[in-house]
N, C-alpha and C positions, 0 to 999 in steps of 0.2 A: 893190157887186158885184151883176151883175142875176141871178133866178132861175135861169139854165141854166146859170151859172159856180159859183154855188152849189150845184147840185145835184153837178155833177162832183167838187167840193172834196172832195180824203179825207179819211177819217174817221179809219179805221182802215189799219193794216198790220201782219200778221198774218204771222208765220212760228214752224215750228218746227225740232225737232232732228234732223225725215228730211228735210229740205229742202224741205218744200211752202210756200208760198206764196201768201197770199189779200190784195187791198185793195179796200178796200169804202168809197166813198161816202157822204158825208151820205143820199143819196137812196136807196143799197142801206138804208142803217140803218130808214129809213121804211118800204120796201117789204117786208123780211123781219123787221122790229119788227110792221108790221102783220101779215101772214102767221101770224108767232105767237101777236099778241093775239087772232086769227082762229080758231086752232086752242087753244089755251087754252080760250077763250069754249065750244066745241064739247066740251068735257071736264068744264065745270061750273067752269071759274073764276072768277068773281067780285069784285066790292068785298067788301075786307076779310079773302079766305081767304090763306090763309097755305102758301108756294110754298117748300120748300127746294130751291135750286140748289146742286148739287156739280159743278160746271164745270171745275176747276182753269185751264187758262188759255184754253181754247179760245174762237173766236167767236162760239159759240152762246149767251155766258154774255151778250155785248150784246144778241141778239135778244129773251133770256129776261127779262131783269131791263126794258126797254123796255118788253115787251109789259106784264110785270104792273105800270108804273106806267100803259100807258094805262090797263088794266081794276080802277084802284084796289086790286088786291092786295095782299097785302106779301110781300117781297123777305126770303128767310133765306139768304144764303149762307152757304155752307158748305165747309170742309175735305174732300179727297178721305180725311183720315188719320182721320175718326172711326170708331168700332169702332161693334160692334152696339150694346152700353150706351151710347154717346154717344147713337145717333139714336134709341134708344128714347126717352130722357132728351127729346130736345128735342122730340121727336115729342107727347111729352105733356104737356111744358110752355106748348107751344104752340100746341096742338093742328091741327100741319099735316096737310095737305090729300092733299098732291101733293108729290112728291120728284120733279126732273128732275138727272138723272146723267148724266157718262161713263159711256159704255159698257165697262168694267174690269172684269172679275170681281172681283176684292179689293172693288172700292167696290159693285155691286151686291149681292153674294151678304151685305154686311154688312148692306144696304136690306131683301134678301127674309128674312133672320134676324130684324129685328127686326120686323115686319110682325106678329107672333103676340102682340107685346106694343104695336103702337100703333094701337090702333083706330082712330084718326082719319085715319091714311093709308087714303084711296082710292086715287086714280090712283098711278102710276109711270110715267117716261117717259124714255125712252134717247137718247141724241144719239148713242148707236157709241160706235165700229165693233160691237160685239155687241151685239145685242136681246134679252136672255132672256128666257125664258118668265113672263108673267106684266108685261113693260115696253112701251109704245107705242113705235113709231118715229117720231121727232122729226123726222124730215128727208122721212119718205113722209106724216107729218101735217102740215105745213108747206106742202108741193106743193098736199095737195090742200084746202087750207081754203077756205072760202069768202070772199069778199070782206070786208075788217073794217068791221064797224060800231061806230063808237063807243057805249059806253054814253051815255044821255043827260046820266046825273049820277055819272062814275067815282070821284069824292073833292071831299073839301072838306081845305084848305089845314092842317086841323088831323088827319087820319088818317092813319094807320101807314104809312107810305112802305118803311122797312126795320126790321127785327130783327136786332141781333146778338148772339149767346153769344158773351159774353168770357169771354177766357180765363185767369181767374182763379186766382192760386197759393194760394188755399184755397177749400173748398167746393165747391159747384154752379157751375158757369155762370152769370153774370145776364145775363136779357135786355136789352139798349139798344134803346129804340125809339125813329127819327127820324118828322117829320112830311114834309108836300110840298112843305115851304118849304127844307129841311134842301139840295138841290143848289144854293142861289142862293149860299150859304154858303161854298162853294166857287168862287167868285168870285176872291176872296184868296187860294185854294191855287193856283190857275193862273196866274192872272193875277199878283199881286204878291210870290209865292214863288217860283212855278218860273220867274215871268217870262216868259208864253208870249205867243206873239204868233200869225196866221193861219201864218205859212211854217213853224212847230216842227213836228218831229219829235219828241215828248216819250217817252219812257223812263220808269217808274216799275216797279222790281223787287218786285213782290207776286204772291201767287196772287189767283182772286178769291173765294176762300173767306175773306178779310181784309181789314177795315174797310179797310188800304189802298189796297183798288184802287179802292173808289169815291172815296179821295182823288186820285189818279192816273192812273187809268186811264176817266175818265166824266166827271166833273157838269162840275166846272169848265175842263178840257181841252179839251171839246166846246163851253161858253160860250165861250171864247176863239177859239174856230173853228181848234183845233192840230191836228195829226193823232196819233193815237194810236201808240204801237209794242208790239208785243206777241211776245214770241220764248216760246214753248210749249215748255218744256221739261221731261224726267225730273228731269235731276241736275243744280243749278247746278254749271257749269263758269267760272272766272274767265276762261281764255283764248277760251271762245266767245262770253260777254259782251263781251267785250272787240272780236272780229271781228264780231259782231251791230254795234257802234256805228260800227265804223267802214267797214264794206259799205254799212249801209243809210242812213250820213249822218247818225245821228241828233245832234241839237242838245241836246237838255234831258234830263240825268238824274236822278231822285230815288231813294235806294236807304240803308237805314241805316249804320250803319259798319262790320257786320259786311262787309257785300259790300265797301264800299268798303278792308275790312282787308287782303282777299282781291285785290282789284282792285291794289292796289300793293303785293304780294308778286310780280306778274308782270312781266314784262321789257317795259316799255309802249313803248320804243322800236322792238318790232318791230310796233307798232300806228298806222297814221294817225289822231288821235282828234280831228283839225284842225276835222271840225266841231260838237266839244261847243264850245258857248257857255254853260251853264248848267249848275248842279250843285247838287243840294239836299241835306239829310242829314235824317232823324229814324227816330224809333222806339227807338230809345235813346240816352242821352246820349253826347254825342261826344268822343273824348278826343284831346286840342289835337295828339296827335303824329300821327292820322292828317291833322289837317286841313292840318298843315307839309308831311308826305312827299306827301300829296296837290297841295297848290300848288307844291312844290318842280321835280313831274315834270310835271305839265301846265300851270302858271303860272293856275290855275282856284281862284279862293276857296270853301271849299263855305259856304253858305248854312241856316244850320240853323233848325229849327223845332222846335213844340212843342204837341202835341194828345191828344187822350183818346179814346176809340171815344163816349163820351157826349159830345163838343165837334167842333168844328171848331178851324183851326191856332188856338191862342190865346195865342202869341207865337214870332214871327218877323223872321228877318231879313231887312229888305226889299231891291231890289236899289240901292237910293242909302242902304243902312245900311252903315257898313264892318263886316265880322263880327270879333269876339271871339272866338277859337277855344274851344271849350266852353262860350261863351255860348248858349242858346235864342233869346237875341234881343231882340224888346224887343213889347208888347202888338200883340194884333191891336185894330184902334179897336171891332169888332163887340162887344168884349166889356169889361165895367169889370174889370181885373182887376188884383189886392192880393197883399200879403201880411201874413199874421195870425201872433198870438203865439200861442201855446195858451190863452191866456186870451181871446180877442178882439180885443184890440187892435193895433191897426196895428204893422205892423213895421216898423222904419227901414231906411234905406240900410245893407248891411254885415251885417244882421242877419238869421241865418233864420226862415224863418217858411212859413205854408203859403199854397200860391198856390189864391188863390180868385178866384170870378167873382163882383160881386155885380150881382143883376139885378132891384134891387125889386122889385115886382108884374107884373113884365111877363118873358115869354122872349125871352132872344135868339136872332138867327135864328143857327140850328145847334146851341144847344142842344140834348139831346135830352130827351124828354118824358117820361122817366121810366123805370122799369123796369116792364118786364109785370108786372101782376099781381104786384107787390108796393109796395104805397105805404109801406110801413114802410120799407125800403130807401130806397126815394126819400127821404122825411123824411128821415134820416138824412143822407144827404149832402146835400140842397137845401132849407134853410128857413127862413126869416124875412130872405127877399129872398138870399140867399149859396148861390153853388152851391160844395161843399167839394170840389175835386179828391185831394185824400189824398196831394197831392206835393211836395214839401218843397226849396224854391230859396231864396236871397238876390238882392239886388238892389244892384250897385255906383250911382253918383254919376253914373254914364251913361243908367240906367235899363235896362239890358241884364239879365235874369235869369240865374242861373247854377244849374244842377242840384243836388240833393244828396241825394237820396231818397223815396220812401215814407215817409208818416208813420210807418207802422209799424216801419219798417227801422233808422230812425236809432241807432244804436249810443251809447250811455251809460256813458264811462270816465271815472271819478276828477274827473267834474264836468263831463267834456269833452262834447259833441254831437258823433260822427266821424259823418259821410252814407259810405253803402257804397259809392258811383262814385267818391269822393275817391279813395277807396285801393286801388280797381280799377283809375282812370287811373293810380296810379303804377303796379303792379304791369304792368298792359301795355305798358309802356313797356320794359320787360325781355323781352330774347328766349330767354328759355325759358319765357314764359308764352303758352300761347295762349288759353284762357280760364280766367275765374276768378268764383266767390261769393266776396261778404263778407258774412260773419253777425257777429251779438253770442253769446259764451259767455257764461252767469254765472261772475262770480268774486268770493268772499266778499270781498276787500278794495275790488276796484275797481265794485263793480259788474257792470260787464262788459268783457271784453276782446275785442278783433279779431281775429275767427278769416278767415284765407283757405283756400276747398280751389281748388285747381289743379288743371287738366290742364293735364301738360307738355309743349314740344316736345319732337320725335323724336330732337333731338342730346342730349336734358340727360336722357334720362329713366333712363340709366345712371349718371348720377353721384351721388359720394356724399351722402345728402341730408344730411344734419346740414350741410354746409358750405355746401349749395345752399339750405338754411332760412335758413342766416347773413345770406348773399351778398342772398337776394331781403328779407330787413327792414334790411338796410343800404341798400339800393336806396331801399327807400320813403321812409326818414329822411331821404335826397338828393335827392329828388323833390317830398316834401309835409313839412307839418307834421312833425316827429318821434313828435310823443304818436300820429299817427294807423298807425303801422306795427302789419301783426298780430304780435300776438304767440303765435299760435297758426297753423302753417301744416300743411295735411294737402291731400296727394298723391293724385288720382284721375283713372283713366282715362276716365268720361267724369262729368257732372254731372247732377241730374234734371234733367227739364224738363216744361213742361206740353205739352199735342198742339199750340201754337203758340210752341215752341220759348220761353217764355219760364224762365227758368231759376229751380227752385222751390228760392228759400231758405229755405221754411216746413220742407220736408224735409230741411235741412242742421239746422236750427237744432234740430228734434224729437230727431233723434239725438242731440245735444248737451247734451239738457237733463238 
C-alpha cells in the first residue's frame, strides 16, 4: 500500500446517540494527535507528568491519549462515574497534573470540588460542549497550537506509558502501570483474537475510562490496520447495538457476556447482522448457554479470552482453535503460563490450581511493571521469577483452561472446593435469575456453605419464594455437581457493586459473618 492510500485508510468511525457522525483517517489521527501533543506541550506537559482523561467515548479521547504518548506522559484514564472522593484519591496518589474532561456538569463540578483537596492538579481542560469557569477549551486550544515539535528524547521503552486504578472489591484502588513496549502486546488481541485483518470494521463495547478499550479500541486494532467503531452513548440499549452493527456493517465484535446476555434476549431476526464475521467474549467467565443461544441464532462461535488489567490476553482461543464453550482457551505463547497447588507445585490435568505466569528474570512484553509506588504489593504478587494472577482455573487433557474463581472466593464445604461461576452458570441458566453472587457462609458443621443472593426476573418476583428456593437448588443439582447447590438462597432487588460494575462479594460475605 503506497503512502497516499495509507494515509486515506480509516481509522476510526465515530457515531453517537443524536446521530452525528465523524471518520477520521490514519492521517486525521497524526494531524490532530499532533495539534494536541502541540497544545499539551503549551500547557506544561511533559515526560513523565501524569494526564487524567475522563473522555467516556468520544473522539477526543484518541487525540488525547496519542498526544501524551508522543510527549512521554502517562495516560490515566478514567470513568466519567468517579465522585469527588475518587479523584481526590487518585489525584494524590498520583500525583496528576492535568484532568482533560467532558464537558458535563456532574463530571466537572466533581473535578472543581475536589481541586481543594489535590494540590497537584494544575491545569483543567474541557472538550464540551460546556467550558466552566476555571477549564481550558480543548477544541479553541487545539486550532490554535503551534506546529508540534517532537521532544528530542520523549521516553525510553522502560517508562510509564499508562496507569490504571483497578477496581478492586476491597480496599484502595491499585495503580497498574504499563511501559512503551505494553501496545506491541496487543498484537495477539487483534490480530489472533479478534482476527482482524485491514478491511475490519471492529466493535469492542467498553467505555475509555476501562482498561478495555485500550484492548479494543487502540494499540493492536490500529497495528493491524482495522478500522475502529465507536457508537457514544448515554444508556446501553441492546436494540441500538444491534442497528449500530448492522447500518454501519460492522465485521468484528468483542463485548463480555453480559451484553451479549442482552444481545439474544432481542428479536435478532428483525436485524441484518450478515456482516458480523467475528465475535469475541471476555471480562468475565462465559457461561456455555450464552455461547449455544448465541451460535444457535447467528451460526457465530464466540471466541473467549482471558486477561488481567496487569497482563495482556493470557489465554485465548485462537481463530483455527475450536472453542469449548466456557473454556478461556488455551495459553497466549507471550507468556509461560501454569498452574500451581497452594503449596507450589505443579498442578495436573483435571486439577485446580492457580493460573500463573512464570517469567524468570526477565518481563514479558505486556506484563505490567508493577504497582505505583507500592513494591510490597508488587512482591506479593510477582516474585521469585512467578507472576501470581489470584485466579483459580483447571486445565482438561486438551490443554484448554476452564474458569473457577478468585483465590480468595473459592468456597470450602465438607471437604469439597465449589468456584463461585460453577454455581452462578447453573443458576443463570434458570429464567428467573437474572443476576446473581455466590459467597461462602460459615457453618459449624460444613465449614462453609453456598449461599446465592439473586436479583429476580420481573415474571417470578411475585411468587411464593419458599417453593421458588426449592425449584432454583433443584435446578442446580440438574445442572452441576449436586454437593455444589446453595443451600442458602436470599432474594434482592439489586446487588452491590464497585464504580466498575464489578459485583462486591466482599459486602455480601461481611453481612454474613
Amino acid at each position: 500500500m503506497n503512502g497516499q492510500k495509507k494515509s486515506r485508510k480509516k481509522a476510526l468511525c465515530w457515531t453517537n446517540d443524536k446521530g452525528e457522525h465523524r471518520d477520521f483517517t490514519f492521517a486525521d489521527m497524526k494531524k490532530y494527535s499532533d495539534q494536541t501533543a502541540s497544545y499539551f506541550q503549551s500547557l506544561g506537559i511533559g515526560r513523565g507528568d501524569m494526564v487524567m482523561l475522563i473522555l467516556k467515548r468520544r473522539f477526543e479521547y484518541w487525540f488525547c491519549v496519542l498526544a501524551l504518548h508522543k510527549l512521554g506522559a502517562v495516560g490515566i484514564p478514567a470513568t466519567h462515574l468517579l465522585t469527588k472522593k475518587d479523584i481526590v484519591y487518585r489525584a494524590n496518589a498520583a500525583d496528576i497534573k492535568m484532568v482533560v474532561s467532558v464537558g458535563e456538569p456532574l463530571v466537572t463540578q466533581n473535578i472543581v470540588d475536589s481541586l481543594p483537596e489535590s494540590p497537584t492538579i494544575k491545569t483543567l481542560v474541557s472538550i464540551g460542549p460546556d467550558i466552566p469557569e476555571g477549564f481550558h477549551d480543548f477544541h479553541q486550544g487545539i486550532e490554535k497550537a503551534a506546529p508540534f515539535v517532537r521532544p528530542e528524547h520523549p521516553n525510553n521503552n522502560d517508562d510509564i506509558l499508562l496507569l490504571y486504578f483497578t477496581s478492586g472489591t476491597t480496599g484502595n484502588p491499585k495503580m497498574v502501570i504499563h511501559d512503551f513496549t505494553y501496545p506491541l502486546a496487543h498484537i495477539v488481541t487483534a490480530s489472533y483474537w479478534h482476527n482482524l485483518h485491514k478491511e475490519s470494521l471492529h466493535l469492542t463495547i467498553a467505555d475509555t475510562g476501562w482498561a478495555k478499550a485500550v484492548w479494543g479500541k487502540l494499540y493492536g486494532q490500529w497495528i493491524a490496520g482495522a478500522n475502529i467503531f465507536v457508537y457514544d452513548h448515554e444508556k446501553f440499549t441492546p436494540a441500538d447495538m444491534l442497528r449500530m452493527i448492522q447500518d454501519h456493517r460492522i465485521t468484528s465484535l468483542c463485548a463480555p457476556p453480559t451484553i451479549f446476555r442482552f444481545l439474544i434476549r432481542e428479536d435478532l431476526t428483525k436485524y441484518d447482522l450478515s456482516s458480523l464475521e467475528y465475535c469475541t467474549i471476555a471480562g468475565e467467565a462465559l457461561n456455555p448457554a450464552v455461547y449455544e443461544t448465541f451460535l444457535e441464532l447467528t451460526g457465530i462461535k464466540l471466541k473467549e479470552g482471558f486477561g488481567q488489567i496487569e497482563t495482556t490476553l493470557s489465554l485465548l482461543t485462537y481463530p483455527w482453535v475450536e472453542p469449548k464453550p466456557g473454556s478461556m482457551g488455551i495459553p497466549n505463547p507471550v507468556y509461560d503460563v501454569d498452574l500451581i497447588r497452594p503449596d507450589g507445585s505443579k498442578a495436573e490435568d483435571g486439577e485446580q490450581g492457580q493460573i500463573i505466569i512464570r517469567t524468570g528474570n526477565k518481563k514479558p512484553l505486556g506484563l505490567y511493571k508493577g504497582y505505583y509506588r507500592d513494591p510490597e504489593l508488587t512482591n506479593r504478587t510477582w516474585h521469585d521469577g512467578i507472576y501470581y494472577t489470584g485466579d483459580i482455573a483447571w486445565r482438561d487433557e486438551d490443554g484448554y483452561y476452564w474458569f473457577v474463581g478468585r483465590a480468595d472466593d473459592v468456597i470450602k464445604s465438607s471437604g469439597y472446593r465449589i468456584g463461585p461461576f460453577e454455581v452462578k452458570s447453573a443458576l443463570m441458566t434458570h429464567p428467573a435469575v437474572v443476576e446473581c453472587a455466590i459467597t461462602g457462609v460459615p457453618d459449624e458443621i460444613r465449614g462453609q456453605v453456598v449461599k446465592a443472593t439473586i436479583v429476580l426476573a420481573k415474571d417470578y418476583k411475585d411468587k411464593p419464594q419458599e417453593a421458588l428456593i426449592k425449584e432454583l437448588q433443584e435446578h442446580v443439582k440438574q445442572v452441576t455437581a449436586p454437593y455444589k447447590y446453595p443451600r442458602i438462597i436470599e432474594f434482592v432487588n439489586e446487588l452491590p457493586k464497585t464504580i466498575s460494575g464489578k459485583i462486591r462479594r466482599v459486602e455480601i460475605r461481611d453481612k454474613d459473618k
